[in-house]
C-alpha positions as CSV (number, residue, x, y, z in Angstrom):
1,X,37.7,94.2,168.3
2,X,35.0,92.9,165.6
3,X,32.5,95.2,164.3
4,X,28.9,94.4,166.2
5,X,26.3,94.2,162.9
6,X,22.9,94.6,164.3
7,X,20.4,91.8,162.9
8,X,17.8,92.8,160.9
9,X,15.3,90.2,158.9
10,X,16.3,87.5,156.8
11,X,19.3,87.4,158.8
12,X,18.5,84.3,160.8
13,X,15.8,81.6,161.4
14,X,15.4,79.5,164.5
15,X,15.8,75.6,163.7
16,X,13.5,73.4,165.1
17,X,15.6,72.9,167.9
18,X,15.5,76.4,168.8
19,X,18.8,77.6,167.2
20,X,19.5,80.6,165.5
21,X,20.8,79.7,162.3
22,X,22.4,82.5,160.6
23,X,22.0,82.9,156.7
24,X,24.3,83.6,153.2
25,X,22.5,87.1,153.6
26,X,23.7,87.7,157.0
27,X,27.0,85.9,156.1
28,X,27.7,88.3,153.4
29,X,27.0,91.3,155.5
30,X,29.3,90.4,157.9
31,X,32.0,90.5,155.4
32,X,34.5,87.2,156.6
33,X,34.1,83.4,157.3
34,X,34.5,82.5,160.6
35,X,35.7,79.0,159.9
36,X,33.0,77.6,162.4
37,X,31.4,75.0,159.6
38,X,28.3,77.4,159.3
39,X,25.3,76.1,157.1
40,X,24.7,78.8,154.9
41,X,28.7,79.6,154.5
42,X,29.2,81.3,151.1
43,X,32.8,81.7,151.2
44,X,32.7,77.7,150.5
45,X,34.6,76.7,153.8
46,X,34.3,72.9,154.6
47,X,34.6,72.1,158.1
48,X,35.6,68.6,157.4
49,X,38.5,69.6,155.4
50,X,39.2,72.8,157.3
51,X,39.8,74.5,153.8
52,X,37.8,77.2,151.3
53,X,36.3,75.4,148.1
């Protein structure tokens, strides 16, 4: 089972469309990529692809 990690500020910001878009910050703190295509990925995975720059 994955580790809940509680969301504190800076970790998100809603998009206009009323999304919660996660950021690097929050990306980081989680520890792993997800492989979802996420905006703010720093591990450098490329949806399109489906590889890690």
């Amino acid at each position: 089972m994955k580790k809940l990690i509680p969301l504190e500020e800076g970790d998100f910001y809603l998009s206009k469309e009323g999304y919660k878009v996660f950021t690097e910050k929050y990306h980081l703190k989680r520890g792993y990529c997800c492989e979802s295509g996420c905006r703010h990925c720093p591990y450098g995975f490329d949806k399109k692809t489906n590889r890690r720059a």
